[in-house]
N, C-alpha and C positions, 0 to 999 in steps of 0.2 A: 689405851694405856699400854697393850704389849707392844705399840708400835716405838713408842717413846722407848721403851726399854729396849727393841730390838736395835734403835737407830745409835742410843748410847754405848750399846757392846759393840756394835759394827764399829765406830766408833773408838773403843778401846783397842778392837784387835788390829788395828792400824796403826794405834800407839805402840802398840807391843810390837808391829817388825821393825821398829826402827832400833829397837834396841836390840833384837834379833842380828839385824843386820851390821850390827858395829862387835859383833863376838870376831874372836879376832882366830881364822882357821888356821889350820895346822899347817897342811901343803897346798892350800889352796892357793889360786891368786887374788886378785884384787877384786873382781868381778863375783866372789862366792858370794862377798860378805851381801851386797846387792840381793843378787838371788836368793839368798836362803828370807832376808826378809819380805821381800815381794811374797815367796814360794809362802811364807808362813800367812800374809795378808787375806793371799788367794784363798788357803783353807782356810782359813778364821773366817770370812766370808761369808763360806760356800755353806760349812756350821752351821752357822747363825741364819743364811738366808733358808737352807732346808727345815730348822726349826719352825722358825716365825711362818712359812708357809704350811707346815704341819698342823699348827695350833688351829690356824683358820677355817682345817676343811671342815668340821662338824659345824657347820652353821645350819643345820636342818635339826639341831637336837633340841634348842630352846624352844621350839612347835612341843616340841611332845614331853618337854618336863611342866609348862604352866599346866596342862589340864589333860588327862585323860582320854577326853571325847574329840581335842582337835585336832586338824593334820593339815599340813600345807597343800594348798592348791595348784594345779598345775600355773608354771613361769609366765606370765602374761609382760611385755615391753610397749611402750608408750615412747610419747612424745609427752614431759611434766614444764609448765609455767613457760609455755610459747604462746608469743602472741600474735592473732592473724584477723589481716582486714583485707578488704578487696578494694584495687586499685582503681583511678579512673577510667580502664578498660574494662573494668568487670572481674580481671584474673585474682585468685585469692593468693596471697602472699603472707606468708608465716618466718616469724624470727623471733630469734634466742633459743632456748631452755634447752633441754637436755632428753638425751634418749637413755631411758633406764629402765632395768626389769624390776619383775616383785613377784613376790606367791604369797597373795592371799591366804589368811587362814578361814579352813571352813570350821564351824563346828556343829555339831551334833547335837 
């Protein structure tokens, strides 16, 4: 859900240097109005993508608010839903799926 939302603001503040960049400068030349909207897109951004990466790091708290006695286990990575058969040589041959980690929860 907060990706949706972040992808929507990211999103809006792209909308918003466009109208940034049609303010019409004082002594500047032709090329301000440009830049001050890009320069506004860059920080709206930069914002937005610092945020949405802040929210994310406590991903280790939902372990220790279900229960009392659990705690994650140390990061174990795999190979998940590969499939592997051995050739008419003998050699074993593996395809598809995906290398992903996890931390098991232990509990008590």
């Amino acid at each position: 859900m907060m990706k949706k939302i972040m992808h929507a603001l990211m999103a809006l503040s792209l909308i918003a240097g466009v109208p940034a960049s049609s303010i019409q400068p004082a002594e500047a030349g032709r090329g301000g109005r440009v830049a001050a909207g890009v320069a506004a897109g860059i920080i709206g951004l930069g914002l937005l993508g610092a945020y949405g990466h802040a929210r994310e790091r406590d991903y280790d708290r939902h372990y220790y608010r279900s229960s009392g006695e659990c705690y994650p286990g140390p990061e174990e990575c795999g190979w998940r839903n590969r499939r592997c058969f051995t050739n008419s040589w003998g050699d074993t041959v593996c395809r598809g799926g995906r290398w992903t980690c996890w931390r098991p929860t232990y509990c008590d």
